[in-house]
C-alpha positions, 0 to 999 in steps of 0.5 A, spaced: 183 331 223 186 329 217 184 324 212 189 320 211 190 320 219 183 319 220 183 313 216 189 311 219 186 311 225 180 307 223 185 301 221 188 301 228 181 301 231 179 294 225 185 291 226 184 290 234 178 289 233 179 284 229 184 281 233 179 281 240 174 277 235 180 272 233 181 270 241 174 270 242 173 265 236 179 260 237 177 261 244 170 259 243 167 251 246 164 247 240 158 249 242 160 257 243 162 257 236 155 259 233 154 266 238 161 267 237 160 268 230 154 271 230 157 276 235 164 277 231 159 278 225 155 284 229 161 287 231 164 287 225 157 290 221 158 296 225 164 297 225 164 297 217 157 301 218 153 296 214 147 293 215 147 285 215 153 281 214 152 272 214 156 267 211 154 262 206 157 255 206 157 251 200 153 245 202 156 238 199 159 241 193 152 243 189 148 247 194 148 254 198 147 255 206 146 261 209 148 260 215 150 266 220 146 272 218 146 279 223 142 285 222 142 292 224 136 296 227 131 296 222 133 291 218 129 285 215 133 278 216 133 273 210 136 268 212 130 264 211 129 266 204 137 263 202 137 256 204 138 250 198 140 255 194 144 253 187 152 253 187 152 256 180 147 262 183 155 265 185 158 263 179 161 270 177 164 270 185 167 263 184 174 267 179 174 273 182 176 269 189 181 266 186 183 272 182 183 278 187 180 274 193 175 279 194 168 280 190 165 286 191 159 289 188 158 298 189 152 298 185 147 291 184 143 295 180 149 296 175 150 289 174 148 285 167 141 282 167 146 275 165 149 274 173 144 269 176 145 272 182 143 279 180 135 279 182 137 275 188 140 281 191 135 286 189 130 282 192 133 282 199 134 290 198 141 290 197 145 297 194 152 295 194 156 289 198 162 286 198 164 278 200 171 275 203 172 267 201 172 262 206 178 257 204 178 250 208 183 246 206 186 250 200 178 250 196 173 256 198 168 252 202 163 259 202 163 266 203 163 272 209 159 277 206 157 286 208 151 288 205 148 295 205 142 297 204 140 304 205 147 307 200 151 304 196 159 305 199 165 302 198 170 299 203 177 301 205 183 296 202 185 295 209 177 294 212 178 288 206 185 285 209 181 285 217 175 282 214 179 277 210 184 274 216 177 274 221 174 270 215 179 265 215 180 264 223 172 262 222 173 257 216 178 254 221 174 254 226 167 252 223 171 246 219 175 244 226 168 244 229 166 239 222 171 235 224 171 234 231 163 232 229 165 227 225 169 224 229 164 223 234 160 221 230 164 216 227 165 214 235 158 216 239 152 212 238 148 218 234 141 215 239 144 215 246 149 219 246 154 212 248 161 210 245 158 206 239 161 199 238 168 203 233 169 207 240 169 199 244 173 196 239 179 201 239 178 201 247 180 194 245 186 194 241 189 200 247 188 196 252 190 188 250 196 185 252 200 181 256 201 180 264 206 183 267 209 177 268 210 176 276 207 169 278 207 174 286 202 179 283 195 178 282 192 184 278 185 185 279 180 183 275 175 185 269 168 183 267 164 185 260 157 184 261 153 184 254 146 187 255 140 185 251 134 188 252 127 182 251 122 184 247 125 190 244 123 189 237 115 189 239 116 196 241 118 198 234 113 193 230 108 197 234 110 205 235 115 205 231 122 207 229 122 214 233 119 211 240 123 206 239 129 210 239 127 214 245 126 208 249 133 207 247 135 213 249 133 214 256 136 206 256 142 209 255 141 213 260 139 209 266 146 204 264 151 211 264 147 213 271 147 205 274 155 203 273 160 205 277 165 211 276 171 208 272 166 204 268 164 204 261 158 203 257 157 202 250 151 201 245 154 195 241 148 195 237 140 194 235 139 193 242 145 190 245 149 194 250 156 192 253 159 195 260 166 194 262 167 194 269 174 195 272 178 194 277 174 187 280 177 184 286 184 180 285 180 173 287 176 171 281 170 168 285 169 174 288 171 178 282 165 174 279 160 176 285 162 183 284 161 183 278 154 180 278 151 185 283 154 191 278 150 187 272 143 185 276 143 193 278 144 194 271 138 190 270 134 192 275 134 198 273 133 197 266 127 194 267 123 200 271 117 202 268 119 209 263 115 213 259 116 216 253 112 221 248 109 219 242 106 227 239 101 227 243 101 221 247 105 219 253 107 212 252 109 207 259 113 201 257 117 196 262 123 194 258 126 187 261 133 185 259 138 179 260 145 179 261 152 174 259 158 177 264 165 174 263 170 176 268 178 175 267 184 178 269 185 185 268 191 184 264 191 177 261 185 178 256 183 177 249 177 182 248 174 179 242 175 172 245 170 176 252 165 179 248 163 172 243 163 169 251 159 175 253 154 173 247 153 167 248 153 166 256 147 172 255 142 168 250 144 162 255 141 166 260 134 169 256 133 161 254 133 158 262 129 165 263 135 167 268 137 175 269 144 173 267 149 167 267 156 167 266 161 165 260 
């Protein structure tokens, strides 16, 4: 075969390689992400013939993570050996992505002793190797690098392009993930995993408003329990912080377990929790009745003995809990107003030694 069709042939390959490798990676769950790459990586690393591809990301502005790193048979991995590393390690790569969207290096040994990264490479073995940049939101946010090992080689312009457009769909998808990270984070208590006090207070502002006003119709009603647990904070005094947050922790899940299917728990803070349960009967003083059976199961089940590691050590701890539940019209309500009654009909309810009291 001709060179000029083999070559032809081999982009053809590359670029439904390439394609196959963007759906897989835009198709992949959040918690996919990372052994989609780690395969896109593998794929591509064969097909290029090199013997370890990775990616870099730029780490707070100053720092360079490897973060992914594939290898091919008989190939040591040193992505060990590349976290923490210096930004300005890279100088040189930084212009020459903004100036030819590539850095690409035939021979390491040939570069001037004056390139910071020079010894780095020659210490992983590396003979030649080529690096796409990753952009994220219009700056470069790391790199996708082929390295090679055993020779030195070159890489076709179109192998280039390939590489280049799967670099960008793994910036987009590793920064989507970042963002909906953050997003959780800002959302979801970090402990137990609950929608955090944020998440409540949104929840708040969507679902506020007026009755229908229909003096005929009776909406059902609603009920927020304010859950504190007793004698938490001895827990942290004498095991400290790491056991008490897994004593918070299996809380979390007993309250998630214990409420009802369209019920909601939150982790309002320190060892304050909030549920909000839905859809109580349309008569107030048997909406409070329900209510106060969902919250002494709340308790009752907060209050089983659990047992919880400490290194070595498994630690037994009985958490008690009191609660303060409001109960009102599921469409006449002032959250803010529900939580401050919550509050105080559950100290109320601690002092007179009671499981709870209503506000």
């Amino acid at each position: 075969m001709e060179p000029k069709a083999q070559t032809s042939e081999r982009l053809s390959e590359g670029l439904r390689l390439s394609m196959e490798i963007v759906n897989d990676l835009l198709g992949a769950r959040p918690d996919e992400l990372d052994a989609a790459i780690h395969d896109a990586l593998g794929r591509l690393g064969r097909f290029t013939d090199s013997d370890r591809t990775y990616i870099f990301r730029i780490r707070d502005g100053h720092a360079l993570d490897n973060t992914h790193e594939w290898c091919a048979a008989g190939v040591d991995p040193v992505i060990h050996m590349l976290q923490d590393l210096p930004v300005d390690i890279a100088e040189d790569w930084w212009s020459a992505f903004d100036e030819h969207g590539v850095v690409e290096i035939p021979d390491v040994d040939a570069l001037p002793d004056r390139r910071p990264e020079k010894a780095t490479l020659q210490a992983q073995g590396i003979r030649s190797l080529l690096a796409v940049p990753m952009v994220m939101n219009g700056e470069v946010a790391g790199f996708m690098g082929y390295d090679s090992v055993h020779s030195h080689r070159h890489f076709l312009t179109g192998e280039i392009d390939l590489i280049r457009n799967v670099a960008n769909v793994v910036a987009f998808t590793l920064d989507k993930r970042d963002l909906d990270r953050q997003a959780r984070r800002a959302l979801y208590d970090p402990v137990t995993q609950m929608p955090n006090r944020h998440s409540l207070h949104m929840t708040m502002a969507r679902t506020t408003g007026p009755g229908r006003g229909n003096n005929a119709y009776q909406p059902p009603h609603v009920a927020l329990i304010f859950i504190d647990l007793n004698h938490f904070k001895e827990i942290n005094d004498s095991h400290g912080h790491p056991v008490g947050d897994r004593v918070l922790s299996r809380i979390g899940e007993r309250i998630n377990s214990l409420q009802r299917p369209d019920d909601a728990g939150y982790r309002y803070g320190g060892d304050e929790f909030v549920v909000i349960t839905r859809d109580l009967d349309s008569d107030a003083d048997t909406a409070r009745e329900e209510a106060g059976i969902i919250a002494n199961r709340l308790i009752e089940g907060i209050s089983q003995p659990m047992t919880v590691s400490s290194g070595h050590r498994q630690l037994t701890f009985r958490v008690g809990a009191s609660a303060g539940i409001v109960v009102s019209p599921s469409e006449d309500r002032d959250w803010d107003a529900l939580v401050r009654r919550a509050d105080r009909a559950m100290y109320k309810a601690k002092e007179a030694g009671q499981a709870y009291g209503f506000g």
